[in-house]
KELO-491619 format. One line per 10 residues: number of its first residue (from 0); their letters; for each residue x, y, z of C-alpha. Coordinates in Angstrom, 2 decimals, padded with zeros to 5 digits. Layout:
NUM> A> X/Y/Z ~ ... $
END
This chain:
0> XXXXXXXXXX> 061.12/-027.90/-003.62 ~ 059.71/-025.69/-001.03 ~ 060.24/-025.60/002.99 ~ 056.92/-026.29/005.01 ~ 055.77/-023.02/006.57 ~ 056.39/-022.02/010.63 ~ 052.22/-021.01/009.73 ~ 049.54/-023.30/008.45 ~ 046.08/-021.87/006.78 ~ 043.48/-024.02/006.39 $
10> XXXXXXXXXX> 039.84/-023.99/005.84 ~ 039.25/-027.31/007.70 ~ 037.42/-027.20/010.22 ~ 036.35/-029.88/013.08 ~ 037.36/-033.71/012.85 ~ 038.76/-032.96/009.63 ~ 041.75/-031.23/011.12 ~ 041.85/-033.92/013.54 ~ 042.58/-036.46/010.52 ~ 045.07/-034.95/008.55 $
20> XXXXXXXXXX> 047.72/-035.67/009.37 ~ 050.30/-033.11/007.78 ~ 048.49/-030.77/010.45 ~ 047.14/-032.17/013.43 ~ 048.62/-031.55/016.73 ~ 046.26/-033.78/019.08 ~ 046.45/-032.47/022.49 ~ 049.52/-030.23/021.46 ~ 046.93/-027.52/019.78 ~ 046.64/-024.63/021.96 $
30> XXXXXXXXXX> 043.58/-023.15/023.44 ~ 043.16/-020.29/020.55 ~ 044.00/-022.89/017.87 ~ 041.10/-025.40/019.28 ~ 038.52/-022.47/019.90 ~ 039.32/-021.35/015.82 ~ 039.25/-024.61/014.37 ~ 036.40/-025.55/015.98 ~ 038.03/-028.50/017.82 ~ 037.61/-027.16/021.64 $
40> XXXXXXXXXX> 035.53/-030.04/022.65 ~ 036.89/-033.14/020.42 ~ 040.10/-032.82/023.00 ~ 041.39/-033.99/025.81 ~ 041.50/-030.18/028.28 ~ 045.38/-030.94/028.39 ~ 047.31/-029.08/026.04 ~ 050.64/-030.57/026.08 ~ 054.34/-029.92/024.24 ~ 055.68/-032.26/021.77 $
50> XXXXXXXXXX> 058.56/-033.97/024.01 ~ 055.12/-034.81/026.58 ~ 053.61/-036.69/023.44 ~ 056.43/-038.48/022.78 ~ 057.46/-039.44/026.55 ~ 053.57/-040.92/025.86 ~ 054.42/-042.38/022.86 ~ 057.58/-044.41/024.25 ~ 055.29/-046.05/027.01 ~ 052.68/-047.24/024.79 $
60> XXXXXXXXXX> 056.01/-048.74/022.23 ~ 057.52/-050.45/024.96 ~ 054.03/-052.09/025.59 ~ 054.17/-053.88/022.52 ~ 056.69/-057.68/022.52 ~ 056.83/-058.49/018.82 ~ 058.43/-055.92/016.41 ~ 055.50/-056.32/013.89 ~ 053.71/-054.98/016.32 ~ 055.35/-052.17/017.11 $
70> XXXXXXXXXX> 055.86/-051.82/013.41 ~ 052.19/-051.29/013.14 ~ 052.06/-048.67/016.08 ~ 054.28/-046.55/014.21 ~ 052.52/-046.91/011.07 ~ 049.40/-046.31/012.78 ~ 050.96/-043.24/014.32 ~ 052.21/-041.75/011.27 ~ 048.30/-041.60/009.54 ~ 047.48/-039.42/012.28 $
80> XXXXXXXXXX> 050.05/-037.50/013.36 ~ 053.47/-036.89/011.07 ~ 055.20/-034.67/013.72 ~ 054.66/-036.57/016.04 ~ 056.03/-039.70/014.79 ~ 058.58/-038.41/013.11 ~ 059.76/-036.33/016.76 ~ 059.14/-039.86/017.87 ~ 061.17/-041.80/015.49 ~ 064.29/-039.32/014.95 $
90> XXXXXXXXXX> 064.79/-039.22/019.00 ~ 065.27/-042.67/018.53 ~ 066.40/-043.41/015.17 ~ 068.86/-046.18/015.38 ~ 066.22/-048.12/017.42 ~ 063.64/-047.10/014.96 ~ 065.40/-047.99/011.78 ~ 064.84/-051.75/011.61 ~ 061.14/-051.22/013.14 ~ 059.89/-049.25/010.37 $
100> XXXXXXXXXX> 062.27/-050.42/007.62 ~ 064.39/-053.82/007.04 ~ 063.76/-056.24/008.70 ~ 060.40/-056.26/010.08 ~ 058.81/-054.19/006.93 ~ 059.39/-057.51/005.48 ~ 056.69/-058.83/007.59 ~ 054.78/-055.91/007.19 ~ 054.59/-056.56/003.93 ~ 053.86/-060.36/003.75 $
110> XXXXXXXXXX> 050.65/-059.42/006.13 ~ 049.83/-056.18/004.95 ~ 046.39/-057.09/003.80 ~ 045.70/-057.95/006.93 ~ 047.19/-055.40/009.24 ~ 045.85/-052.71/006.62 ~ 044.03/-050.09/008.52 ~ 043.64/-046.99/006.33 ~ 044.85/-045.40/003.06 ~ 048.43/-043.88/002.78 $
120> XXXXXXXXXX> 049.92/-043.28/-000.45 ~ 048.70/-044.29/-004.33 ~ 047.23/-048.06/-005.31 ~ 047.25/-047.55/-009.25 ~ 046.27/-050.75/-010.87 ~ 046.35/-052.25/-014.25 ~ 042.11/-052.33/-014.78 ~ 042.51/-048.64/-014.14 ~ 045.11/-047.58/-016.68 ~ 043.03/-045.70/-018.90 $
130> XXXXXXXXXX> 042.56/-043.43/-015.66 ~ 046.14/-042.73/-014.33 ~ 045.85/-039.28/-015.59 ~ 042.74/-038.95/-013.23 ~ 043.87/-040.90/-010.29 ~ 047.58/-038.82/-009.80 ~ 044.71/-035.29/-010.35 ~ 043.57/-036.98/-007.05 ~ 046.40/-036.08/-004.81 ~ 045.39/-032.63/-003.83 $
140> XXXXXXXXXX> 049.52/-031.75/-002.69 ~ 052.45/-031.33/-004.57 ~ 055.24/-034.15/-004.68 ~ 059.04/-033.64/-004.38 ~ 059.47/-037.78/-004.35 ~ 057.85/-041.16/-005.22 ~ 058.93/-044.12/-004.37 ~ 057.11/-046.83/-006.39 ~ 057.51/-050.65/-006.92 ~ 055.26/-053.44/-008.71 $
150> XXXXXXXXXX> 055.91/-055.82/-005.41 ~ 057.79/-058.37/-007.81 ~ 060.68/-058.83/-005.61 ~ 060.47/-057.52/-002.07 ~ 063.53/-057.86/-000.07 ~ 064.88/-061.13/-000.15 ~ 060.99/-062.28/-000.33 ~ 059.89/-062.57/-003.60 ~ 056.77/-061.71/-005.27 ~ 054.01/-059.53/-002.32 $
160> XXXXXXXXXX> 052.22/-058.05/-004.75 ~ 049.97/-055.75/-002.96 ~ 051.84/-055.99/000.31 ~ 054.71/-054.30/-001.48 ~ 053.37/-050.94/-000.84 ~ 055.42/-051.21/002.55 ~ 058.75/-050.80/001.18 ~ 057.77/-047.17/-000.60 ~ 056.01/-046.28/002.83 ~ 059.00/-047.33/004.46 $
170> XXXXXXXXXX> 061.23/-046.25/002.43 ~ 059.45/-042.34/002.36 ~ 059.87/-042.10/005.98 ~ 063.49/-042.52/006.33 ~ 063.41/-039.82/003.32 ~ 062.09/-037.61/005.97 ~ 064.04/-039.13/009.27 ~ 067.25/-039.17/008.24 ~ 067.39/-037.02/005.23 ~ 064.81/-033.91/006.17 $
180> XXXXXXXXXX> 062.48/-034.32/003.21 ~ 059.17/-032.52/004.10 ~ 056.86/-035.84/004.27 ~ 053.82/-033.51/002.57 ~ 055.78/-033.66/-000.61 ~ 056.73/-037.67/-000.80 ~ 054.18/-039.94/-002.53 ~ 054.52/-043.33/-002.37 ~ 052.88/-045.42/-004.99 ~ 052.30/-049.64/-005.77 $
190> XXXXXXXXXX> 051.96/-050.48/-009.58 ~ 049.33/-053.52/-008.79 ~ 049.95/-055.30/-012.09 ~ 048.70/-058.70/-010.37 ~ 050.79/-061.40/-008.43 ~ 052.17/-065.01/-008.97 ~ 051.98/-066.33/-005.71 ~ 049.37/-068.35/-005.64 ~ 049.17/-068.08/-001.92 ~ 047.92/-064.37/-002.09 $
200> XXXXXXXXXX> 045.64/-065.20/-004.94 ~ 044.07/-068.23/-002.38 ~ 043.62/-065.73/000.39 ~ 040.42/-064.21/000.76 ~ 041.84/-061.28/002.83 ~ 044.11/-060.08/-000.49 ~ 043.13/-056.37/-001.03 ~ 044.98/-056.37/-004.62 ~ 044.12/-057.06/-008.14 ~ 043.45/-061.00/-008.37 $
210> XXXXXXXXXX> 045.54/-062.14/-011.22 ~ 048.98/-063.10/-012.77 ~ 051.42/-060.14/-013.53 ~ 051.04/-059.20/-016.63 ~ 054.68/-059.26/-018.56 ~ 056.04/-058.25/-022.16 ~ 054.78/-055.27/-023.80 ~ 051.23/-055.11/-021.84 ~ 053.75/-054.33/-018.71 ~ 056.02/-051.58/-020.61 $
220> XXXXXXXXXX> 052.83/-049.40/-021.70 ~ 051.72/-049.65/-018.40 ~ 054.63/-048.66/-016.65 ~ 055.22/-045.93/-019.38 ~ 051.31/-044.56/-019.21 ~ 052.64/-044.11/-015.48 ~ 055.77/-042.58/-016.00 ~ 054.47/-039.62/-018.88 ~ 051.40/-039.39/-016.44 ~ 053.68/-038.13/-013.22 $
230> XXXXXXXXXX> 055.78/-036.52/-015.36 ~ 053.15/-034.04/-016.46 ~ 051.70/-033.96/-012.71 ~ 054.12/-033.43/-011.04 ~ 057.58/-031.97/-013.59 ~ 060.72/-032.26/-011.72 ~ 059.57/-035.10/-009.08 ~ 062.66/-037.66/-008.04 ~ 060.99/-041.15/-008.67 ~ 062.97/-043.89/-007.45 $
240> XXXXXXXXXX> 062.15/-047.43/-008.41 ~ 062.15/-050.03/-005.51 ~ 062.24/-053.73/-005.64 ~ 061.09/-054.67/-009.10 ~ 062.30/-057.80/-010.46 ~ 065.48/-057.79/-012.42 ~ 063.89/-058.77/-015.43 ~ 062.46/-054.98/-015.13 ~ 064.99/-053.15/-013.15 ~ 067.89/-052.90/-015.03 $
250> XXXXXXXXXX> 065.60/-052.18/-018.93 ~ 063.37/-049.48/-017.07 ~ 066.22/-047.57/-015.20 ~ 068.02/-047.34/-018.71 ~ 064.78/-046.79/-020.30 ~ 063.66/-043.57/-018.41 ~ 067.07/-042.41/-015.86 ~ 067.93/-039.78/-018.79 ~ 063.87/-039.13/-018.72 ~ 063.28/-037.72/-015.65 $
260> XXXXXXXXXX> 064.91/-037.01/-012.35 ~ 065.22/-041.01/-011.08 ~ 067.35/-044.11/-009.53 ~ 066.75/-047.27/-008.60 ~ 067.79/-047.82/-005.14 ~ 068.05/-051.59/-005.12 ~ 070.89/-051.01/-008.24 ~ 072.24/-048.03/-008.02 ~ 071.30/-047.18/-004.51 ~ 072.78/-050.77/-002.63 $
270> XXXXXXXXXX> 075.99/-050.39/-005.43 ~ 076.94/-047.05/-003.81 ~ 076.77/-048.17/-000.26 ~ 078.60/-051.37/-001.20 ~ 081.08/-049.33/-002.54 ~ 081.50/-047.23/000.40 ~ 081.78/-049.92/002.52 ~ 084.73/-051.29/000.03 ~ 086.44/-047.95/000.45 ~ 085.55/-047.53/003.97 $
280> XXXXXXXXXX> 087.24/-051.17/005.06 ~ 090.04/-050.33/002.71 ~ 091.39/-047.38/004.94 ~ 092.73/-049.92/007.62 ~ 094.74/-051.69/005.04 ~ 095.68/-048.32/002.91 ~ 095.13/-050.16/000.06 ~ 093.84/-049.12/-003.19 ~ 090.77/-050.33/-004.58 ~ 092.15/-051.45/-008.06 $
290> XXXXXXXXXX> 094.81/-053.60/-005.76 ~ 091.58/-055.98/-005.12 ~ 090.26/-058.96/-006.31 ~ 086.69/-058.62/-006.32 ~ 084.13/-061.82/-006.02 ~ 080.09/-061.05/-006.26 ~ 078.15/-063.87/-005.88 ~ 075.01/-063.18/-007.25 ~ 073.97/-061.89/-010.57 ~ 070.71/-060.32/-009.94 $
300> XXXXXXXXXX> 070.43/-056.22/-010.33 ~ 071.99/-055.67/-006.94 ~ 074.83/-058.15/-007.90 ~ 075.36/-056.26/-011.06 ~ 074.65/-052.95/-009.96 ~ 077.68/-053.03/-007.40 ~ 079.50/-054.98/-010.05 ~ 079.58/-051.62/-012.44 ~ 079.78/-049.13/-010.04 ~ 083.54/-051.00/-008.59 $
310> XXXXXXXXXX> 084.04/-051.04/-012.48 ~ 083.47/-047.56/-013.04 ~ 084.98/-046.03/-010.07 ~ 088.09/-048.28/-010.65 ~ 088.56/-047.21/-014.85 ~ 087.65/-043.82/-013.33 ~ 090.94/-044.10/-011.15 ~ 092.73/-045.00/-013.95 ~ 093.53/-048.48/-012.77 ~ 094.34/-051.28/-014.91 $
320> XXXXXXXXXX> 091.93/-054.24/-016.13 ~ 089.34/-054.33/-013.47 ~ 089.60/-057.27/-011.41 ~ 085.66/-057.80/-010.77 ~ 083.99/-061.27/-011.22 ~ 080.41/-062.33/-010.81 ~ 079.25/-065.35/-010.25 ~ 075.05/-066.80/-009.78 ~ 073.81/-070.89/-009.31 ~ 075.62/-071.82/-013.16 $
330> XXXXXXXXXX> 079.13/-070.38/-011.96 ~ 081.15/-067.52/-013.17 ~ 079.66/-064.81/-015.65 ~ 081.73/-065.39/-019.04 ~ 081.32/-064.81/-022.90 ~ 081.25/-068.27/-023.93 ~ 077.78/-068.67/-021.35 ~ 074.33/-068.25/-023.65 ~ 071.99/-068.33/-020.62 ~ 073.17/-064.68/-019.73 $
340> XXXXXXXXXX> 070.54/-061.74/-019.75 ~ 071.52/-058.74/-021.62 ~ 072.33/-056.50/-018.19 ~ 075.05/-059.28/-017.58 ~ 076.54/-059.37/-020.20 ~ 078.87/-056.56/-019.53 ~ 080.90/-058.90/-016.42 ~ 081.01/-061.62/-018.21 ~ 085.08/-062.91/-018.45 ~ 086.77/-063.80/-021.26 $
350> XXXXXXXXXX> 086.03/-067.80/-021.55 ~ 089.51/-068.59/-021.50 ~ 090.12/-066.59/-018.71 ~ 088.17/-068.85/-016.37 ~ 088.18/-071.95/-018.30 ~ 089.58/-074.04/-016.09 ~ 086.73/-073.40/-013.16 ~ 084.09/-071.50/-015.34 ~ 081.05/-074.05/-014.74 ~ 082.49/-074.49/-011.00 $
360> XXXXXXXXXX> 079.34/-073.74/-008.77 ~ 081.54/-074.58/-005.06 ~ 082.13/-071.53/-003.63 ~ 085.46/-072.43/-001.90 ~ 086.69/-073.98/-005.03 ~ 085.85/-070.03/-006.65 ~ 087.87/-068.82/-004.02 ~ 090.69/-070.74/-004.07 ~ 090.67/-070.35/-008.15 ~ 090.48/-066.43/-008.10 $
370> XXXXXXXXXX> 091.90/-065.67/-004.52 ~ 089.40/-062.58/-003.82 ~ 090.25/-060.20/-001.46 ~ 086.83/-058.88/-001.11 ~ 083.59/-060.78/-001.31 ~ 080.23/-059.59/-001.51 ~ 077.12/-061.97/-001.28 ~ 073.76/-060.92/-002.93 ~ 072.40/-064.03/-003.44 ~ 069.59/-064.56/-001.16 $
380> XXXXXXXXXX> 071.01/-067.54/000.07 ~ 071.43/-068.18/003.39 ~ 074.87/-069.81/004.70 ~ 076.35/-070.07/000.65 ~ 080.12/-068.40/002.39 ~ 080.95/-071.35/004.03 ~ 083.47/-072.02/006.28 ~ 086.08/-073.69/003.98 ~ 085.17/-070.91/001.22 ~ 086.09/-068.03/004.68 $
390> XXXXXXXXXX> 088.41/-069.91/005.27 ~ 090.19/-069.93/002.42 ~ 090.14/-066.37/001.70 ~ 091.49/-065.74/005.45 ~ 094.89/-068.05/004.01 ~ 094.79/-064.95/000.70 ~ 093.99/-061.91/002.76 ~ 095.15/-060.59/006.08 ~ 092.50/-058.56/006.06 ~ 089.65/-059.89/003.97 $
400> XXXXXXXXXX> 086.67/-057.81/003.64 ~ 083.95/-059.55/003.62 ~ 079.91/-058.48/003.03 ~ 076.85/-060.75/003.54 ~ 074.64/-058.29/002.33 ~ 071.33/-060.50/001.55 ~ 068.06/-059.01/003.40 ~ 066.18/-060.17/005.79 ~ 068.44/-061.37/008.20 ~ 067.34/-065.06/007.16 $
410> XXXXXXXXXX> 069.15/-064.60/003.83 ~ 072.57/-063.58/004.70 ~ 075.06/-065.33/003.31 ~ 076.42/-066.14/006.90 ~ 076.67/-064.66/010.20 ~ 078.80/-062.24/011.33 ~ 080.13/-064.25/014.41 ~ 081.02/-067.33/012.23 ~ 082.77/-064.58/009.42 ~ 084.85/-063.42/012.89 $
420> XXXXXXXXXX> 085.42/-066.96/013.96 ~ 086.48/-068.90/010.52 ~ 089.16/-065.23/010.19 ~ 090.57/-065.55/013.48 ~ 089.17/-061.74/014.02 ~ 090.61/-060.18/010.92 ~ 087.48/-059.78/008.66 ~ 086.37/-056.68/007.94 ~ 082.44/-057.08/007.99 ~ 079.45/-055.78/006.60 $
430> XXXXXXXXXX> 075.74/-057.33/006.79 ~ 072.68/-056.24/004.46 ~ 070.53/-056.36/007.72 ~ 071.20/-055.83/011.71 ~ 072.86/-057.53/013.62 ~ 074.56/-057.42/017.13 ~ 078.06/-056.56/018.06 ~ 080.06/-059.63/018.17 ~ 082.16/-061.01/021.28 ~ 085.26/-062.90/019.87 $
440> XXXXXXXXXX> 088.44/-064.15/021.33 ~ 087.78/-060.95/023.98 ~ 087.36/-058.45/021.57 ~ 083.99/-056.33/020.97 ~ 083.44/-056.49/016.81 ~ 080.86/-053.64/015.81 ~ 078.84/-054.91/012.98 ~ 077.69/-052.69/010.37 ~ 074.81/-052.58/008.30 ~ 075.43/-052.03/004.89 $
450> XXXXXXXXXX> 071.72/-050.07/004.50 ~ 071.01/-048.46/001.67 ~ 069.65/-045.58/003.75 ~ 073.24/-044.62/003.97 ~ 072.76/-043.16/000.75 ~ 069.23/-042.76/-000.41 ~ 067.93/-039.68/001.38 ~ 071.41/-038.14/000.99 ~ 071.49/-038.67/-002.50 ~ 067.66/-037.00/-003.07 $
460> XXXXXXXXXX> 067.95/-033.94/-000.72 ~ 071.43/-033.26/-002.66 ~ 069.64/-033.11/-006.07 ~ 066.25/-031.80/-005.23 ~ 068.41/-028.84/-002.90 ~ 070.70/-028.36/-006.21 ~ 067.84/-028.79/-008.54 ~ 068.65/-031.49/-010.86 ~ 067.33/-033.32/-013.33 ~ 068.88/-036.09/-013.47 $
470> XXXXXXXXXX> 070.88/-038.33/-011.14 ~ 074.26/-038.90/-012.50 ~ 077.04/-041.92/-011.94 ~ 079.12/-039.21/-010.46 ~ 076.47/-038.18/-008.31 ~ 076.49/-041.84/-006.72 ~ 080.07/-042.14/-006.02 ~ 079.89/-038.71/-004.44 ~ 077.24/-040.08/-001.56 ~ 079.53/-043.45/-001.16 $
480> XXXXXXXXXX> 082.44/-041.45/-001.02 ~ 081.44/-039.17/001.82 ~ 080.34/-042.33/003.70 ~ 083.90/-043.91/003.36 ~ 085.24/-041.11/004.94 ~ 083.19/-041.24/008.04 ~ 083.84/-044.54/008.47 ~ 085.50/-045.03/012.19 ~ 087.61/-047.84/010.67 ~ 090.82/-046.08/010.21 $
490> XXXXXXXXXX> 090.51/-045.19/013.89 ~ 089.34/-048.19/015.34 ~ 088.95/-051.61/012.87 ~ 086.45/-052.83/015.82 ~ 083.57/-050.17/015.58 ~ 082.74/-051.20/011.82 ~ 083.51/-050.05/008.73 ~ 080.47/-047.64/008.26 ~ 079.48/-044.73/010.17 ~ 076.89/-044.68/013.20 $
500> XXXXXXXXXX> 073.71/-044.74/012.30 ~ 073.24/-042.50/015.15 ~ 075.07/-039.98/013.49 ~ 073.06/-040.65/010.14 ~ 071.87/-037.20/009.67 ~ 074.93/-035.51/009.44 ~ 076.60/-037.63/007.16 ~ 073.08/-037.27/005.33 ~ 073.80/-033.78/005.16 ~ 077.80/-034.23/004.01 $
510> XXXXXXXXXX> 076.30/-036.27/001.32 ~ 073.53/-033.67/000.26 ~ 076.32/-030.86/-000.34 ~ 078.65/-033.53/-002.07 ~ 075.73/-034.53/-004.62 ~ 074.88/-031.27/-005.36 ~ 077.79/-030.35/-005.85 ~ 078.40/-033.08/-008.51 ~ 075.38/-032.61/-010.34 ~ 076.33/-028.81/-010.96 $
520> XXXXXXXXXX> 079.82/-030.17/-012.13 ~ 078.12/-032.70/-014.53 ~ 075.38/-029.64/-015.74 ~ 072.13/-031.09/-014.60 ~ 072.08/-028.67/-012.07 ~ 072.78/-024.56/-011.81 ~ 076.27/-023.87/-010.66 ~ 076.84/-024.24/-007.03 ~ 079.72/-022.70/-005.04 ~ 080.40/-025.07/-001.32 $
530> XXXXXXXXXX> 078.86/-022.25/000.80 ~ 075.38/-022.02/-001.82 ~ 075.30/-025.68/-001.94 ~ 074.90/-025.91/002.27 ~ 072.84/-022.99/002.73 ~ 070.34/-024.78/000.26 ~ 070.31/-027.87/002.07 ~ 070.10/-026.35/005.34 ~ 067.16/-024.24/003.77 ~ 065.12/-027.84/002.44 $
540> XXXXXXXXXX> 065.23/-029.26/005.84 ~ 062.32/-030.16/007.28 ~ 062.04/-030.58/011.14 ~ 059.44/-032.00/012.73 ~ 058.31/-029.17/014.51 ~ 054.30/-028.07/014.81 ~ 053.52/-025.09/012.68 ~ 051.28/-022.62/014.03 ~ 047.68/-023.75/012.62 ~ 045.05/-020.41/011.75 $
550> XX> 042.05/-020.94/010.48 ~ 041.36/-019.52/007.16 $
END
């Protein structure tokens, strides 16, 4: 990994510096730069700074009434122009967040055939395997990170297909705004292996491949023709996997995370951020993490993923039998249940343990049963913590924490202001999307957002500054664990139990230092005192500053 140069050569010359975007300035290229590049005439005579383009950029945004459009805007912006945006979107970046990711890239995504305006990132599809080698040639630059995903499971949203290549565009950017990746060296990438939703294979707008996903071992030599083919492009890239299916998630992140460099965010990624949020709420109490009583409802790879990273941190503490139960639409995960899939097998309870409520699929029943003091919801459905299940955990817990973490905001499993109101004010809340401070009983609740973006660009400027090559467990609760201590809720239970996200950057950078850090101390990396590990990170950072542009 390489900082981007104060000086840019290039041999372009004309419009075609005016359309790359990794090096065009617009009206911000100075009189000698225009006159060299032979772009004196294709401007505007202006030549302005960078905060004048963005005081430009803020009118045109506040134009714009629907967030899908301003979503668009920005996208728009950032194929032109990745200074600018990014100057644009990390003046703003708390506003920005939900604009170019979660929510409204789940829009983005269900109309991105027809928003699509130009190319950005790589569309490798199943007709074209035989040419993977040839396509990944293609990309002239090299790549510090890919995000990729086969559009099987978007969000809370189900199969996009096509229109999942928003989440690794979205996904890359916050890479760069809130965790100084150079956004020259990020790649993202859709595996178009078909689609089963029959309404994008009706619509005659669909840009992807018309036909159902392939599955079974067609699938697994495609994905691992993809895999060996980066691998030898581009040795050392992080590749994160985003939204597959959990059919796939949990089989290819054991299949190739001692491979290559590589996490998958929606597993590993929300588990760490979850867990932070645990440990985070847990400081107002003072209470130890293998004092709780866990409940996860939903058994998907997010369910699961937070399930083992509790269990791991909690055997790493030393504690006793881990109190962590999962539960999906059938009831509690246990041994004597034959419908489990093999990455669920591991929280499955002894039968007798839960006989007596084991095929129990009430919630509030669940609760009363195992008395939880912290409850996470990953189901994707919306209003399943109902009042009598709240409730009944507020009658357990004085301080129950309590984290309706389904995306988009549709999905949660209920609203923060009826979480406040069925607790009498005492929950400790997290949501998986936005949503507004809370007014209750005269007190001001923050809410925070349990976003995976927490952790994410942290977690891959920490290894790709340290040089790793692979991303370790430890590595993971080193990023949740520097959240949890910036949490404000020791302080202040009211401002939320997770940082700022206006202060995202810095705890990006705590994170960075704390990962690399761990990955020397597990030996995927070279050693690393504190001061080395900082001095790297500050060294990586990329600000989104214009180079000097000579003509070459």
């Amino acid at each position: 990994m390489t900082t981007a140069p104060r000086t840019h050569t290039t041999t372009g010359r004309g419009a075609t510096i005016l359309n790359d975007p990794v090096i065009n300035k617009g009206t911000a290229f100075t009189l000698e730069e225009r006159a060299a590049l032979g772009i004196d005439g294709l401007l505007p005579p202006r030549v302005e700074s960078l905060d004048e383009q963005c005081a430009r950029i803020r009118v045109k945004y506040d134009s714009f009434h629907r967030d899908l459009e301003r979503h668009v805007f920005l996208r728009a912006l950032q194929d032109i122009n990745e200074v600018l945006f990014y100057a644009f979107v990390e003046a703003h970046l708390e506003e920005m967040l939900p604009i170019v990711y979660t929510p409204t890239v789940g829009d983005a995504c269900r109309q991105f055939s027809h928003i699509y305006r130009r190319p950005h990132g790589l569309f490798l599809a199943y007709p074209d395997r035989a040419r993977l080698v040839e396509q990944l040639a293609d990309v002239y630059r090299e790549i510090d990170v890919i995000v990729v995903t086969d559009g099987q499971r978007i969000l809370g949203l189900g199969d996009q297909g096509l229109g999942g290549m928003g989440i690794p565009i979205g996904k890359l950017s916050l890479y760069t705004a809130v965790g100084g990746i150079d956004p020259s060296r990020t790649l993202p990438i859709l595996l178009d292996v078909g689609t089963d939703n029959a309404e994008l294979l009706a619509d005659p707008l669909y840009l992807g491949w018309r036909h159902e996903r392939i599955t079974g071992s067609d699938y697994d030599e495609f994905v691992e023709t993809f895999v060996t083919a980066v691998m030898e492009r581009f040795p050392g890239v992080l590749l994160q996997w985003e939204d597959f299916a959990s059919t796939n998630a949990t089989p290819l992140l054991e299949r190739y995370r001692d491979r290559l460099l590589s996490f998958n965010d929606d597993i590993q990624g929300t588990a760490a951020v979850a867990l932070a949020a645990v440990l985070g709420a847990l400081r107002v109490s003072g209470s130890a993490l293998e004092e709780q009583t866990i409940l996860i409802v939903g058994a998907g790879s997010a369910g699961t993923g937070i399930a083992g990273m509790l269990l791991d941190t909690i055997t790493r503490s030393g504690g006793g039998p881990p109190p962590v139960f999962v539960v999906d639409q059938a009831g509690v995960l246990h041994d004597g249940r034959r419908d489990l899939e093999d990455y669920q097998r591991r929280f499955a309870r002894p039968e007798a343990e839960v006989a007596a409520w084991s095929g129990v699929t009430d919630l509030a029943v669940v609760v009363e049963q195992l008395r939880p003091t912290v409850l996470i919801g990953v189901s994707g459905q919306p209003g399943i913590f109902t009042e009598s299940a709240v409730r009944t955990m507020a009658a357990i817990s004085d301080r129950p924490i309590i984290m309706a973490l389904s995306n988009p905001t549709s999905r949660a499993e209920a609203t923060p202001s009826d979480l406040l109101e069925w607790t009498d004010g005492r929950a400790l809340v997290a949501t998986g999307s936005p949503f507004a401070d809370v007014e209750h009983d005269g007190t001001t609740y923050g809410i925070s957002q349990s976003n995976n973006v927490y952790v994410f660009p942290g977690l891959g400027l920490g290894a790709l500054a340290a040089g790793a090559t692979r991303i370790t467990d430890a590595m993971l609760v080193a990023a949740a664990t520097e959240v949890a201590e910036a949490s404000p809720c020791p302080a202040d239970p009211t401002l939320g139990i997770l940082p700022p996200l206006g202060s995202i950057q810095a705890t990006s950078r705590r994170i960075a230092v704390a990962v690399a850090l761990a990955a020397a101390a597990d030996g995927v990396a070279p050693p690393l005192d504190v001061a080395a590990a900082r001095s790297r990170v500050d060294e990586v950072w990329w600000h989104p500053v214009y180079p000097t542009i000579e003509a070459g």
